[in-house]
C-alpha positions, -999 to 999 in steps of 0.1 A, spaced: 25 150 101 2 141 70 -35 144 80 -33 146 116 -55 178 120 -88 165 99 -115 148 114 -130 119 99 -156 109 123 -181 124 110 -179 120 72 -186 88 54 -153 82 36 -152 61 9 -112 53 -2 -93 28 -16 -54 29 -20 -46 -5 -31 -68 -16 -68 -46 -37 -97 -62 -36 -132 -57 -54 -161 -27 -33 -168 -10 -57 -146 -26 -87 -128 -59 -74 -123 -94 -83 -143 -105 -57 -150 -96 -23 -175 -88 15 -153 -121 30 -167 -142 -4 -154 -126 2 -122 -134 37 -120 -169 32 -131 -171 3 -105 -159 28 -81 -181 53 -91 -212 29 -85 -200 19 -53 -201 56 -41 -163 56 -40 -153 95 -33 -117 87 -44 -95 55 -53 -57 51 -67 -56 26 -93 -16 8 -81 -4 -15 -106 22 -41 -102 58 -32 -120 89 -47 -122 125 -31 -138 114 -43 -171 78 -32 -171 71 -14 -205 35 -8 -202 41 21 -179 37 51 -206 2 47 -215 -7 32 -178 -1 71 -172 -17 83 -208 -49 61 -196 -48 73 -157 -42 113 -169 -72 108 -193 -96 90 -173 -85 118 -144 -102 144 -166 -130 123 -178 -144 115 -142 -130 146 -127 -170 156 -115 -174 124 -100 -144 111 -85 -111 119 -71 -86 97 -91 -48 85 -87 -22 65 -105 -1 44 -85 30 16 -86 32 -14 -65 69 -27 -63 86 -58 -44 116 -47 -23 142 -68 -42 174 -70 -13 176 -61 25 188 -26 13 152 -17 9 150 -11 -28 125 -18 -47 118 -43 -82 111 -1 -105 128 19 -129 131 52 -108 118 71 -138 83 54 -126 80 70 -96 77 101 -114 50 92 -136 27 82 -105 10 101 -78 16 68 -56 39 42 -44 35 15 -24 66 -6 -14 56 -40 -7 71 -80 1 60 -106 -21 89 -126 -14 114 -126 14 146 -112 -6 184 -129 4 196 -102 -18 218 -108 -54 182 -115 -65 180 -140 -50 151 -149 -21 141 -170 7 116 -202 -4 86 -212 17 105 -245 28 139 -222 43 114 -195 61 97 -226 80 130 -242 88 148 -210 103 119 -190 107 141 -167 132 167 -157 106 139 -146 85 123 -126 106 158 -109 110 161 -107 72 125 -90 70 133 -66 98 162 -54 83 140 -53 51 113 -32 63 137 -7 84 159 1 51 126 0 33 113 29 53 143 47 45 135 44 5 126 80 -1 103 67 -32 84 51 -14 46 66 -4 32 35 15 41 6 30 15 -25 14 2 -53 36 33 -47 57 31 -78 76 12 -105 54 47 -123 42 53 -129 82 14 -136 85 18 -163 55 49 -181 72 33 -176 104 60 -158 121 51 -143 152 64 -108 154 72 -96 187 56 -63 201 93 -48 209 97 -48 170 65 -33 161 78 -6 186 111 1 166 92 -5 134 66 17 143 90 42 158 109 46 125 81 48 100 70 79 123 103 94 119 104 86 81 68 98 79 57 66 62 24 59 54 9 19 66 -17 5 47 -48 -11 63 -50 -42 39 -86 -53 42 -78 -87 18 -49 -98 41 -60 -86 70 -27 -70 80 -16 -52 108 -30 -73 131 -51 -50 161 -20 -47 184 3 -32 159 -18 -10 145 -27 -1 178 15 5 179 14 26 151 -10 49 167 8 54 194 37 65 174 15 87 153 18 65 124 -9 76 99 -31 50 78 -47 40 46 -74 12 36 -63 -6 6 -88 -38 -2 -59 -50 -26 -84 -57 -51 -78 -75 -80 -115 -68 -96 -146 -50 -93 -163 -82 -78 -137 -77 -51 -141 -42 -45 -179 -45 -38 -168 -71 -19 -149 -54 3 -164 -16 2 -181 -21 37 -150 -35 55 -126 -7 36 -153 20 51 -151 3 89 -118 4 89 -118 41 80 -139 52 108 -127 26 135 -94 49 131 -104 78 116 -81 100 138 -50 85 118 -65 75 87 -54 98 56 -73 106 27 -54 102 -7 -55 133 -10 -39 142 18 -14 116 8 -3 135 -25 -8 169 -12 29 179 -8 32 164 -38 50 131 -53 70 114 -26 
């Protein structure tokens, strides 16, 4: 099990998974966000921009992350990372597989509630058979845990959260129970505030380990969100992962 021998109690760690630059939808460029980090007394962050299939920045997203790696190398740990949408309710995900090789980090992640054919649920059909949906996610999120790209699972319950979908503690139990057998990784999403205190509670249990991610879209947010992101680190530090630890047996 990633991480579950170290000891964070007693260390002030200072992580982020989960920052969006201007390479995609975020404000701000990489070496701003490193420098913001860097400022903030960030010990290590992964910069994990949004793709789809037809994404053609990706090449020098991974020229910039590999030079700003060596630039800062004294001062911070660094990490390049993807953010894709799963795309059906077989669990894959909106990337070229070719970009999962050129990352140290993916996160898997619903923006949308997918039907499948590319094709996904609106707002209006989620409130009118909200049960149906939370089927559809289920089987999402279960298949999803069976992508072997995928590192993390992103703000893994802020789609139900949105739609205000209740989900039931027998499912965090199966969910739970097959992310530890899949050894997937849940993020602690500071900005949505997802999972709620009783799953992640769940996840323990099943030895599920943890990540903060503030989901920031700017270094205004990350300041913003530095204390919370550090709380959460040491409020479960005896399943909370370092990215380092994340990447040590290598790319997922």
């Amino acid at each position: 099990m990633i991480g579950q021998n170290k000891d964070l109690s007693s260390i002030p760690l200072r992580t982020d998974i989960h920052i969006h630059s201007s390479f995609s939808d975020g404000l701000n460029t990489p070496e701003e966000l490193v420098l913001e980090a860097i400022r903030l007394g960030y010990q290590e962050i992964a910069i994990t921009d949004h793709v789809r299939r037809s994404t053609h920045w990706l090449d020098g997203f991974h020229r910039e992350m590999e030079r700003l790696k060596k630039l800062y190398a004294d001062r911070i740990d660094l990490y390049s990372g993807i953010e894709a949408k799963v795309i059906n309710l077989q669990g894959d995900i909106d990337a070229h597989p070719n970009f999962c090789k050129m990352v140290d980090i993916v996160l898997g992640a619903f923006h949308r509630l997918p039907i499948g054919g590319d094709k996904y649920w609106s707002s209006e059909d989620i409130m009118r058979d909200q049960q149906t949906a939370l089927q559809y996610w289920v089987t999402s999120i279960t298949n999803l845990m069976n992508n072997q790209a995928i590192t993390v699972l992103a703000h893994p319950t802020a789609i139900l959260k949105r739609n205000k979908i209740y989900l039931q503690p027998h499912l965090k139990e199966a969910i739970a129970n097959h992310a530890s057998t899949n050894g997937k990784v849940f993020e602690l999403n500071v900005k949505y505030g997802v999972p709620d205190n009783e799953f992640i509670s769940i996840l323990k249990n099943h030895n599920v380990q943890l990540i903060p991610g503030s989901d920031s879209h700017s270094m205004k947010e990350m300041e913003e969100t530095k204390e919370f992101l550090e709380h959460q680190s040491h409020l479960h530090h005896s399943h909370v992962i370092t990215l380092a630890d994340l990447t040590y047996d290598g790319k997922s």
